[in-house]
Chimera marker file (.cmm) of the C-alpha trace (Angstrom):
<marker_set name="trace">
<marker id="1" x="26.736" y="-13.106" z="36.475" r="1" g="1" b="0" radius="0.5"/>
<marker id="2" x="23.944" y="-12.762" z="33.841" r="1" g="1" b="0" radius="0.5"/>
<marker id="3" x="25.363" y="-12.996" z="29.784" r="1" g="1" b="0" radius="0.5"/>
<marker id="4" x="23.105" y="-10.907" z="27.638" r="1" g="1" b="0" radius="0.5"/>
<marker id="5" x="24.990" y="-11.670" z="25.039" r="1" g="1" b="0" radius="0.5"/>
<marker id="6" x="24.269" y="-15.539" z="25.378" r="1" g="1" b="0" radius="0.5"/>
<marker id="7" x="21.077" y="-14.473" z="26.554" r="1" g="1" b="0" radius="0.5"/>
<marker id="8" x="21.123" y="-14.146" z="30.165" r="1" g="1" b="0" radius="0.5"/>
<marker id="9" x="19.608" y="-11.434" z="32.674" r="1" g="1" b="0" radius="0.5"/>
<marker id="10" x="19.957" y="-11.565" z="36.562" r="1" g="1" b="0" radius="0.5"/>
<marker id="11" x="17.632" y="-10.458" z="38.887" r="1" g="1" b="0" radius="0.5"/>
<marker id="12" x="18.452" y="-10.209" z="42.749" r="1" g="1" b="0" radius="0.5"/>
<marker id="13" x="15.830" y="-12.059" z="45.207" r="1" g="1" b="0" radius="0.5"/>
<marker id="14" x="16.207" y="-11.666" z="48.556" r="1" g="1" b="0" radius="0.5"/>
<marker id="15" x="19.813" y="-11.193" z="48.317" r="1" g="1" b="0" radius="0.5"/>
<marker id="16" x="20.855" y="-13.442" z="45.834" r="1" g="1" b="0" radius="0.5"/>
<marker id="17" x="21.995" y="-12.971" z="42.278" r="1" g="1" b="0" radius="0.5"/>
<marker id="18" x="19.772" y="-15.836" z="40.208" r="1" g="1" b="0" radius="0.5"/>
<marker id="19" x="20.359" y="-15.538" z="36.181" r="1" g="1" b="0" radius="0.5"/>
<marker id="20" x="17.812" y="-16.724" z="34.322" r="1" g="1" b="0" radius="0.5"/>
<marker id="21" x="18.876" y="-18.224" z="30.964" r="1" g="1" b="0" radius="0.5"/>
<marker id="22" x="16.258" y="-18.611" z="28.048" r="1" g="1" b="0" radius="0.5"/>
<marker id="23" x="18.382" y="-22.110" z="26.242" r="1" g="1" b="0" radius="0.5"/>
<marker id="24" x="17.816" y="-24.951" z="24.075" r="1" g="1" b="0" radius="0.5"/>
<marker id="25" x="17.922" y="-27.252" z="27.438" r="1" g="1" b="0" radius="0.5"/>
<marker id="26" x="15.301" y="-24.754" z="29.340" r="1" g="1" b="0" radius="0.5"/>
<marker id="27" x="13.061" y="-25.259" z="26.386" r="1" g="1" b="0" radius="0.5"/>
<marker id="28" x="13.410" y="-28.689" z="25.982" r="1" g="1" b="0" radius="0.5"/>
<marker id="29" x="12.882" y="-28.999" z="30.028" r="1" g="1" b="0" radius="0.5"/>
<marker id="30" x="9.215" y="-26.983" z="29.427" r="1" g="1" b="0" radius="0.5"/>
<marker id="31" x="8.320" y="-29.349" z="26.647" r="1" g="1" b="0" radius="0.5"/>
<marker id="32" x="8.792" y="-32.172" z="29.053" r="1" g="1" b="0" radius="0.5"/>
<marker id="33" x="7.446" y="-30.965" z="31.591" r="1" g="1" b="0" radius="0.5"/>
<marker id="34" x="3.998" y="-30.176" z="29.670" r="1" g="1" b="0" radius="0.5"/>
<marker id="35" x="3.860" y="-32.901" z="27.847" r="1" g="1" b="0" radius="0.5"/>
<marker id="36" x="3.033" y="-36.462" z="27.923" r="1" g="1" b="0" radius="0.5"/>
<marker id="37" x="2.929" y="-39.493" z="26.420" r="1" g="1" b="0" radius="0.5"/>
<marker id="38" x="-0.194" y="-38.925" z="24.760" r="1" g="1" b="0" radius="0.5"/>
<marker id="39" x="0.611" y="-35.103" z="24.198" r="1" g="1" b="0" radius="0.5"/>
<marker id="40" x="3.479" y="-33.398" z="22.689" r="1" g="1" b="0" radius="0.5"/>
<marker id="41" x="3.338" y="-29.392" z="24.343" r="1" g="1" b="0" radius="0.5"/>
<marker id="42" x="6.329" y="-27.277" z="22.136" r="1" g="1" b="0" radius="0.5"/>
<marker id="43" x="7.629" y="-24.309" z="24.047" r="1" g="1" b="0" radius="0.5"/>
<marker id="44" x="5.178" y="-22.151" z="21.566" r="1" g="1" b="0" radius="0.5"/>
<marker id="45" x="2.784" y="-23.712" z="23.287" r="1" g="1" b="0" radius="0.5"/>
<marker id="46" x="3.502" y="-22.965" z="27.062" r="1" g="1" b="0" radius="0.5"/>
<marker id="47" x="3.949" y="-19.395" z="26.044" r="1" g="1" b="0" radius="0.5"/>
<marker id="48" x="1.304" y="-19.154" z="24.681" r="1" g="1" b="0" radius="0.5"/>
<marker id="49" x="-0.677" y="-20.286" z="27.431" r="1" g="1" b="0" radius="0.5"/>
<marker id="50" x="1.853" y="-18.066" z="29.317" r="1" g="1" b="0" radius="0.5"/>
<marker id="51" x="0.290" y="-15.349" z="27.767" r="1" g="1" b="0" radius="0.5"/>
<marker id="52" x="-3.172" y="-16.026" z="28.277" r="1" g="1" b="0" radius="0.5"/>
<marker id="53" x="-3.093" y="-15.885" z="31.947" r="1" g="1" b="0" radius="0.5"/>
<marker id="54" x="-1.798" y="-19.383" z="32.761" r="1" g="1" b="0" radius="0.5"/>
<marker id="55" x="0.401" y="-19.501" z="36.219" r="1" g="1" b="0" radius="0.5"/>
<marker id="56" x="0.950" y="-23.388" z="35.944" r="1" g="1" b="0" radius="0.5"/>
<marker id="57" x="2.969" y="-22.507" z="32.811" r="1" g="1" b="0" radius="0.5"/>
<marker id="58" x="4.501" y="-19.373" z="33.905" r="1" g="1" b="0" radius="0.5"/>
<marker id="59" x="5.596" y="-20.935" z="36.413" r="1" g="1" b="0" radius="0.5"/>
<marker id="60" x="7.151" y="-23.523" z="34.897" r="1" g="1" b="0" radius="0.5"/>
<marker id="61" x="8.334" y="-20.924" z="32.443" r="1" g="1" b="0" radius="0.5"/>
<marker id="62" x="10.779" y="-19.666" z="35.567" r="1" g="1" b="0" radius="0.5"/>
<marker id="63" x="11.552" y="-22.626" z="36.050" r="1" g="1" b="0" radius="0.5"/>
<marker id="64" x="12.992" y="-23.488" z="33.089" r="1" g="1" b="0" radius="0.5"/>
<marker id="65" x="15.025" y="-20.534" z="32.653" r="1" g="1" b="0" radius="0.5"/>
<marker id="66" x="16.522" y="-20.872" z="36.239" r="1" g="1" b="0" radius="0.5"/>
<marker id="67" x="18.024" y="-24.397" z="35.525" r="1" g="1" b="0" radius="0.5"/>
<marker id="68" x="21.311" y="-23.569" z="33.656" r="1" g="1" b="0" radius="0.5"/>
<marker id="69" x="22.220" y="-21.894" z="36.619" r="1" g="1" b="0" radius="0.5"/>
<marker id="70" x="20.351" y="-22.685" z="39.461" r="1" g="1" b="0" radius="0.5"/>
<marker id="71" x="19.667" y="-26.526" z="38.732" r="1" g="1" b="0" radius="0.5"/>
<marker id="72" x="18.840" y="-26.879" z="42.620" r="1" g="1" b="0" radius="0.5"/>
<marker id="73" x="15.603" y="-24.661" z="42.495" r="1" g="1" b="0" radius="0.5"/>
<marker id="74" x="12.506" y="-27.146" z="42.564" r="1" g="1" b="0" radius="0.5"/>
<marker id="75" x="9.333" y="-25.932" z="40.794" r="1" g="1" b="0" radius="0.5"/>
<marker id="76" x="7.425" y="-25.887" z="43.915" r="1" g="1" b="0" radius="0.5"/>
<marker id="77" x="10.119" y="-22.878" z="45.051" r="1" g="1" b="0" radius="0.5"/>
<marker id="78" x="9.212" y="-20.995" z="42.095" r="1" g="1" b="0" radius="0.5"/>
<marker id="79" x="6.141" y="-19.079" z="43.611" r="1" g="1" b="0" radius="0.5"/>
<marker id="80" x="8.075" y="-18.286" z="46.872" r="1" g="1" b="0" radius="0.5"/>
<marker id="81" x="11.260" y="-16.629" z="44.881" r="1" g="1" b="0" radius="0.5"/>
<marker id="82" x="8.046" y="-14.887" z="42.861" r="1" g="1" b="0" radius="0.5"/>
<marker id="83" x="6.612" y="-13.364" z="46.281" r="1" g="1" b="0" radius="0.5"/>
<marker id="84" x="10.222" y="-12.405" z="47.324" r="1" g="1" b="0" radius="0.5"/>
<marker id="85" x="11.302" y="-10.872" z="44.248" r="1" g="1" b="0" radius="0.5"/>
<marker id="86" x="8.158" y="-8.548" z="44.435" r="1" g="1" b="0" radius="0.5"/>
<marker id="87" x="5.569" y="-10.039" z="42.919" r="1" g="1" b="0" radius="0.5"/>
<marker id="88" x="4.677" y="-11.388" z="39.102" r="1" g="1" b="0" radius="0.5"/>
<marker id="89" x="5.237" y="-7.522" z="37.871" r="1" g="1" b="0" radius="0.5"/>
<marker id="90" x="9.050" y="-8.286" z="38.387" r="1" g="1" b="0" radius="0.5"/>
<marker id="91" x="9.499" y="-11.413" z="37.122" r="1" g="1" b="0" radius="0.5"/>
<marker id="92" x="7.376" y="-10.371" z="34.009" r="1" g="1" b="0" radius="0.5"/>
<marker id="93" x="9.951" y="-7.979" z="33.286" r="1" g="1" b="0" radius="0.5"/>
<marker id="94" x="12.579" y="-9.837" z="33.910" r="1" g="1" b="0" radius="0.5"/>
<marker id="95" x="11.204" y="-12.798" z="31.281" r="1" g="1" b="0" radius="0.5"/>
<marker id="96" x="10.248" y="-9.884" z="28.610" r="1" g="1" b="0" radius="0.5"/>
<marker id="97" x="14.178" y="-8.584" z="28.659" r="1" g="1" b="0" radius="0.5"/>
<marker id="98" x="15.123" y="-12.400" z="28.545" r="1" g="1" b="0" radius="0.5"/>
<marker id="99" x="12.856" y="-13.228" z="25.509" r="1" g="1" b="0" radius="0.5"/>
<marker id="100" x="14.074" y="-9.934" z="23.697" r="1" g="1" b="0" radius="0.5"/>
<marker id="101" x="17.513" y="-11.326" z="24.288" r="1" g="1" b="0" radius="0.5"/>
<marker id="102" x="16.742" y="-14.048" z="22.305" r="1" g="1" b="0" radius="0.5"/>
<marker id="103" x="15.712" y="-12.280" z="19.274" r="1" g="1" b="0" radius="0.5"/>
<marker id="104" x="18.115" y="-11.830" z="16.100" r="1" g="1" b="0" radius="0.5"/>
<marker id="105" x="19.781" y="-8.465" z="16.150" r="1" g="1" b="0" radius="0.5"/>
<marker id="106" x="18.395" y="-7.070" z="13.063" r="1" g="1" b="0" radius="0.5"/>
<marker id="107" x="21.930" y="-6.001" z="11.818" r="1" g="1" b="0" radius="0.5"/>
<marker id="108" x="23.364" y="-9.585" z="12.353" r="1" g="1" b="0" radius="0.5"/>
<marker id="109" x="19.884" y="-10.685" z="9.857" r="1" g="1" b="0" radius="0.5"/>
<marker id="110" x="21.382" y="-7.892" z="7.379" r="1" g="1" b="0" radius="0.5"/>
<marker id="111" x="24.927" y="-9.145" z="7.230" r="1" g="1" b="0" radius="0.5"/>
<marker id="112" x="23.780" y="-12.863" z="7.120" r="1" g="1" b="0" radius="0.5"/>
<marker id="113" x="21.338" y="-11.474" z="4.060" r="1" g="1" b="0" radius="0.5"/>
<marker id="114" x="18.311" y="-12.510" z="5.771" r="1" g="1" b="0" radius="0.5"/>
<marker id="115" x="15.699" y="-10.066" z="5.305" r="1" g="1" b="0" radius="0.5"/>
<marker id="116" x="13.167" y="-10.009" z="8.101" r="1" g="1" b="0" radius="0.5"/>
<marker id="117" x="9.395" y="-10.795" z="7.574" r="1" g="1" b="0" radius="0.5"/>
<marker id="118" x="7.121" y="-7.616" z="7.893" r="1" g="1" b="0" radius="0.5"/>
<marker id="119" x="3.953" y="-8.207" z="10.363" r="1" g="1" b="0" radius="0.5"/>
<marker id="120" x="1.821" y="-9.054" z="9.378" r="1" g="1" b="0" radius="0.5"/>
<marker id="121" x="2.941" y="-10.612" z="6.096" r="1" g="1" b="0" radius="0.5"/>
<marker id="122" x="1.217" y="-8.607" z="2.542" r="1" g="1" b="0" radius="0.5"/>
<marker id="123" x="-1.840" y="-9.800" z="1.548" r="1" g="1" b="0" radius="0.5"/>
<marker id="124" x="-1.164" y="-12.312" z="-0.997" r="1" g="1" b="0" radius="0.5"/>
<marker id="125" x="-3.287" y="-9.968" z="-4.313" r="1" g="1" b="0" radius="0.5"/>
<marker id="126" x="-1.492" y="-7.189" z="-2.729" r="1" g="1" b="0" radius="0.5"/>
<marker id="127" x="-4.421" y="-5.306" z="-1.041" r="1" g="1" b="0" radius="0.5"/>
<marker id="128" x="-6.686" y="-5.047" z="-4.051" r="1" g="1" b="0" radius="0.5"/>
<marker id="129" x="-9.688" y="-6.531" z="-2.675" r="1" g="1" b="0" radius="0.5"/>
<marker id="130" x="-11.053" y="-6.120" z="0.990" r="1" g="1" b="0" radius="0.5"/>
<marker id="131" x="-12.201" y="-9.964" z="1.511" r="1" g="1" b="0" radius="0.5"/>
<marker id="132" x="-11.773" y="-13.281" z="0.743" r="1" g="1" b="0" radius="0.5"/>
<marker id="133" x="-15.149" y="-14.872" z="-1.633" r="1" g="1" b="0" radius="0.5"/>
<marker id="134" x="-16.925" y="-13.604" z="-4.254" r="1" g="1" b="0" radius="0.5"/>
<marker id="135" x="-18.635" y="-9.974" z="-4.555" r="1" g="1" b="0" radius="0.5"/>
<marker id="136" x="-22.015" y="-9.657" z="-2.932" r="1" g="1" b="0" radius="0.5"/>
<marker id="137" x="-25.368" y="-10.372" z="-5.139" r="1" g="1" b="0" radius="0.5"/>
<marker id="138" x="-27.440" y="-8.612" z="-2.526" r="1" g="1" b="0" radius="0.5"/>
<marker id="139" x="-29.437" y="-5.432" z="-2.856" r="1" g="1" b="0" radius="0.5"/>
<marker id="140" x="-29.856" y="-2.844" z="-0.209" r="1" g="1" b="0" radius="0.5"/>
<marker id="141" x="-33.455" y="-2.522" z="1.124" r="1" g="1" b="0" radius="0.5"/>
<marker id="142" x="-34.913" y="0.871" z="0.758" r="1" g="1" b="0" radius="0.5"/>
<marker id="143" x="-36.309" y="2.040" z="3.889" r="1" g="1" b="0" radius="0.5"/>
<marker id="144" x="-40.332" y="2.989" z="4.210" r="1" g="1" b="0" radius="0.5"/>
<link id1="1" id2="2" r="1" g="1" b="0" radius="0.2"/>
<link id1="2" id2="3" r="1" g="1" b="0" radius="0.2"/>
<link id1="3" id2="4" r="1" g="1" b="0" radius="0.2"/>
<link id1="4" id2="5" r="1" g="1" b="0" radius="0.2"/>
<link id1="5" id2="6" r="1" g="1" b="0" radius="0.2"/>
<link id1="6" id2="7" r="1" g="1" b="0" radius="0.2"/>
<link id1="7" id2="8" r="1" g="1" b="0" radius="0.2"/>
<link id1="8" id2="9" r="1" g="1" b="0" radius="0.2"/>
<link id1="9" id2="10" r="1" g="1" b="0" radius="0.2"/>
<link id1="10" id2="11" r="1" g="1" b="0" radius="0.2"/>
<link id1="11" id2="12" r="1" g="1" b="0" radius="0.2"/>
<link id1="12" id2="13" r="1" g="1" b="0" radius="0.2"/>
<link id1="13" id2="14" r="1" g="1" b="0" radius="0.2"/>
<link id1="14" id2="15" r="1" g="1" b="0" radius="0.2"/>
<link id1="15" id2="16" r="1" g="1" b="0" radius="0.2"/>
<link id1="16" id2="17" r="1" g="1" b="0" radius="0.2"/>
<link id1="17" id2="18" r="1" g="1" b="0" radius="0.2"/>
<link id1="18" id2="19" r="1" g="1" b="0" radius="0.2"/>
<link id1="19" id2="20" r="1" g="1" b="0" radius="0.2"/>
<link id1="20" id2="21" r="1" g="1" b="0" radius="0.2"/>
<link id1="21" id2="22" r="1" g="1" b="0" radius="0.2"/>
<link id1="22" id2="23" r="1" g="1" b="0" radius="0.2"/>
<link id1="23" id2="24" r="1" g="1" b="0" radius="0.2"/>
<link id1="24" id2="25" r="1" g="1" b="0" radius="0.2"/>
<link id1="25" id2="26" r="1" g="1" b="0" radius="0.2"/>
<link id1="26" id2="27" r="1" g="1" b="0" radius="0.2"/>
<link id1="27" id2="28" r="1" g="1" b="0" radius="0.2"/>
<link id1="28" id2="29" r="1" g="1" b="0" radius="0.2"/>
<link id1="29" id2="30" r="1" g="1" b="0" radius="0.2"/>
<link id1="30" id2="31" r="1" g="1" b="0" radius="0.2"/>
<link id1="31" id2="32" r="1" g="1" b="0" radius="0.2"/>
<link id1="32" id2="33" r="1" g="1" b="0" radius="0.2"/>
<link id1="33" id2="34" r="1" g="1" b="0" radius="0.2"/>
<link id1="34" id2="35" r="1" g="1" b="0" radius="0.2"/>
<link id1="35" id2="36" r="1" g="1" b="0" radius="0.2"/>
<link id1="36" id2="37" r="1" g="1" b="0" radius="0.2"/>
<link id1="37" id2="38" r="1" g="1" b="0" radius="0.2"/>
<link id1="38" id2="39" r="1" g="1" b="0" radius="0.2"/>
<link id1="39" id2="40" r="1" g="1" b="0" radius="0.2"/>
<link id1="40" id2="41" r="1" g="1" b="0" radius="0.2"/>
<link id1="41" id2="42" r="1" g="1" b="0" radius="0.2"/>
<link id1="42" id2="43" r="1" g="1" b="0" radius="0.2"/>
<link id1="43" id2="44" r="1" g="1" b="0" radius="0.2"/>
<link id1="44" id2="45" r="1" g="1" b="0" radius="0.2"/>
<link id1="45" id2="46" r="1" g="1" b="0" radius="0.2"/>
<link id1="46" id2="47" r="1" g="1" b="0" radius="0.2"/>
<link id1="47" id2="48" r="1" g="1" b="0" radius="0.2"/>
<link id1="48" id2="49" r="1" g="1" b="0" radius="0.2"/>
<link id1="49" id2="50" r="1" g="1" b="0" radius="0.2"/>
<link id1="50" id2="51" r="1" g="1" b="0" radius="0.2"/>
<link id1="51" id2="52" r="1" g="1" b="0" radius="0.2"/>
<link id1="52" id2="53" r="1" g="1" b="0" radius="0.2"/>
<link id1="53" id2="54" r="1" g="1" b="0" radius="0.2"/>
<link id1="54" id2="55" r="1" g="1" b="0" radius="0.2"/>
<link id1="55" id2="56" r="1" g="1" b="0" radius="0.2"/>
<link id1="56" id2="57" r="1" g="1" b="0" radius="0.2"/>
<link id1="57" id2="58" r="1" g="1" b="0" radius="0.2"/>
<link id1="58" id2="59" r="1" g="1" b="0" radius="0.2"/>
<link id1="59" id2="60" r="1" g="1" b="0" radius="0.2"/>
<link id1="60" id2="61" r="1" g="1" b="0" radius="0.2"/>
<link id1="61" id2="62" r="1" g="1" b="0" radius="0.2"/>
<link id1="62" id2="63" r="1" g="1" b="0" radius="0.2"/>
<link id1="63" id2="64" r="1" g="1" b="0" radius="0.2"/>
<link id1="64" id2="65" r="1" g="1" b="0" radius="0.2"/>
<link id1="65" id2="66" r="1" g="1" b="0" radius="0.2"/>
<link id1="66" id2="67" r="1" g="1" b="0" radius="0.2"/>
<link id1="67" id2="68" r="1" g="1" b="0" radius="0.2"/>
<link id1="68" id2="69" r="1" g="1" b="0" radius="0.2"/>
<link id1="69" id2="70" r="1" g="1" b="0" radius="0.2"/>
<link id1="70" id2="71" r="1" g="1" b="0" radius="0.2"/>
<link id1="71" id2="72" r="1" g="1" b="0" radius="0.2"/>
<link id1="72" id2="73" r="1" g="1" b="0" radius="0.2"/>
<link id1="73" id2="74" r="1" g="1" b="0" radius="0.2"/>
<link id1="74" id2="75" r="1" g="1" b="0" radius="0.2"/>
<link id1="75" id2="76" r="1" g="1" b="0" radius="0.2"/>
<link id1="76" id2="77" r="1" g="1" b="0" radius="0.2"/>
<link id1="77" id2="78" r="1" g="1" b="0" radius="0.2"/>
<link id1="78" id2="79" r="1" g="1" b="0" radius="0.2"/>
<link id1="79" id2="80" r="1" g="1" b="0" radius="0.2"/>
<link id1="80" id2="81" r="1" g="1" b="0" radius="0.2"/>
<link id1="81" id2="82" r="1" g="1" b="0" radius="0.2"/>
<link id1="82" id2="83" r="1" g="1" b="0" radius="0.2"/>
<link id1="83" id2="84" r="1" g="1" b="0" radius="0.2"/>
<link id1="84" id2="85" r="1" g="1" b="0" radius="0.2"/>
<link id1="85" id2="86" r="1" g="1" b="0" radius="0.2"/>
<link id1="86" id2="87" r="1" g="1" b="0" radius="0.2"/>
<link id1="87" id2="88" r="1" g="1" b="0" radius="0.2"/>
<link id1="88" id2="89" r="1" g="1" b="0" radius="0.2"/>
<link id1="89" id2="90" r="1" g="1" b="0" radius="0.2"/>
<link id1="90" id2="91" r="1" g="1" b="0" radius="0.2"/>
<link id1="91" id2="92" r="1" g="1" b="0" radius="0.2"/>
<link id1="92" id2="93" r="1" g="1" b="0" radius="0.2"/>
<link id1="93" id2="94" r="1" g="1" b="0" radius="0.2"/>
<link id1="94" id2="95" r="1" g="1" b="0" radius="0.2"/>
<link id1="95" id2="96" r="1" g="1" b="0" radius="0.2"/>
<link id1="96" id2="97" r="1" g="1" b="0" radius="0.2"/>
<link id1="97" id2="98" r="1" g="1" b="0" radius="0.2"/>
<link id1="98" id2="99" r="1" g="1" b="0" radius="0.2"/>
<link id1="99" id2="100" r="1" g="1" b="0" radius="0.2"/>
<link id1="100" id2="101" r="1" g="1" b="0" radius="0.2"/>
<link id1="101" id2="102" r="1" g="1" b="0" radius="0.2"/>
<link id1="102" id2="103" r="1" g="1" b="0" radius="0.2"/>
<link id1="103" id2="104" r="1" g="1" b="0" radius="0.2"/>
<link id1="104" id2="105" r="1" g="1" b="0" radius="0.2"/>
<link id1="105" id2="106" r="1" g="1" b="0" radius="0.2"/>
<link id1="106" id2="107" r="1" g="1" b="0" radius="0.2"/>
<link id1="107" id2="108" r="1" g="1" b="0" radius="0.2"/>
<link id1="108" id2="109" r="1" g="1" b="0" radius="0.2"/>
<link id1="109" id2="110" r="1" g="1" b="0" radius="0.2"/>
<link id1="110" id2="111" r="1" g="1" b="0" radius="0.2"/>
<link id1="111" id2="112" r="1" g="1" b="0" radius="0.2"/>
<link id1="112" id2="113" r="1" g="1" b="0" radius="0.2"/>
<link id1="113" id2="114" r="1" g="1" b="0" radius="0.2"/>
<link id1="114" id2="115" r="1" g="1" b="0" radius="0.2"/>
<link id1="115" id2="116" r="1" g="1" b="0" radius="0.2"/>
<link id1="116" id2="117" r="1" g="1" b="0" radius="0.2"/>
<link id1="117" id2="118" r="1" g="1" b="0" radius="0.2"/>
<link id1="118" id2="119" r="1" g="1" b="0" radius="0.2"/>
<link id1="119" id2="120" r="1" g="1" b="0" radius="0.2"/>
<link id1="120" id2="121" r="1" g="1" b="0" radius="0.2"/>
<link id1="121" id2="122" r="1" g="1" b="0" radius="0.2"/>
<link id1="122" id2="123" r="1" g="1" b="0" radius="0.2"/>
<link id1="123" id2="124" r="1" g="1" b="0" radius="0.2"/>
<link id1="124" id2="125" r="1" g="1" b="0" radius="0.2"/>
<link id1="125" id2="126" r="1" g="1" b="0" radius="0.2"/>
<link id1="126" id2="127" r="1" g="1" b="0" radius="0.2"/>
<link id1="127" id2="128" r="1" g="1" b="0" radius="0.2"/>
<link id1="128" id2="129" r="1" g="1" b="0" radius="0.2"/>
<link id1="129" id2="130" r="1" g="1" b="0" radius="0.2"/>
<link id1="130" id2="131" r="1" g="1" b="0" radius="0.2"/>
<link id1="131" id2="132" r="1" g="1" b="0" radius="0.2"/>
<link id1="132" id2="133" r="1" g="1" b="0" radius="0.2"/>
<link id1="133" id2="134" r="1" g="1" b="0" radius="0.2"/>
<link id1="134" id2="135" r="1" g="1" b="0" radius="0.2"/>
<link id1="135" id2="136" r="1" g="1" b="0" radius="0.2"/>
<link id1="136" id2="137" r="1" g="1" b="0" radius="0.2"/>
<link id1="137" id2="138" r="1" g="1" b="0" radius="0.2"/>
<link id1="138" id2="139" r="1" g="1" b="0" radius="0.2"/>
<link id1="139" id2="140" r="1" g="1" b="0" radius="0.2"/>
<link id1="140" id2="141" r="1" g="1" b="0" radius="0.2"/>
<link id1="141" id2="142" r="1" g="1" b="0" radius="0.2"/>
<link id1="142" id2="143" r="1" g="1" b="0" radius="0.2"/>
<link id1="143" id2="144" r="1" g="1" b="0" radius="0.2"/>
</marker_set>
């Protein structure tokens, strides 16, 4: 049974309960999966290339998550579960309510006296100028 509080969500594919569980160990199993010897891949990294489109790290996004719990699914059975479950509309889902799970409750920041960052951050004159570099020398040219 899925643990929102420690992060969990369940979804049901073809009558079975898997939780998926977004963890230090699921995102240390994505970095080593990516990366290797030469190449260090964070877990930024795969979702980010999650995001863009990439099913080889989607994938192995699902994967990852399904470990804690389900340490006996193989990669290669991750696109079969996908197909059964409905289709990548219901995982997505499913991996946007886990990744929102992960995020600080705003009222545990207060009481810890964290204040979080606005997005984007100020500008660091405070908005006085529109650009970066010096004002333009040009002059318009007056049409004929």
């Amino acid at each position: 049974m899925a643990n929102r509080q420690n992060g969990e969500v369940s979804i049901e594919i073809d009558g079975k309960t898997y939780t998926l569980a977004m963890t230090i160990d699921s995102m240390v199993a994505l970095e080593d999966l990516f990366s290797t010897g030469d190449t260090t891949v964070t877990f930024q990294d795969v979702i980010d290339r999650s995001d863009r489109g990439s099913m080889k790290h989607l994938r192995g996004l699902l994967w990852s998550v399904l470990q804690e719990h389900h340490p006996e699914v193989a990669i290669t059975d991750v696109s079969r579960l996908v197909q059964k479950a409905g289709g990548l509309g219901a995982i997505t889902v499913k991996l946007m309510e886990l990744a929102k799970g992960t995020q600080a409750d705003p009222k545990d920041l207060e009481a810890l006296g964290v204040k979080p960052e606005k997005n984007p951050p100020p500008a660091q004159d405070g908005g006085k100028t529109s650009g970066t570099g010096a004002d333009s020398t040009s002059e318009p040219v007056k049409s004929a």
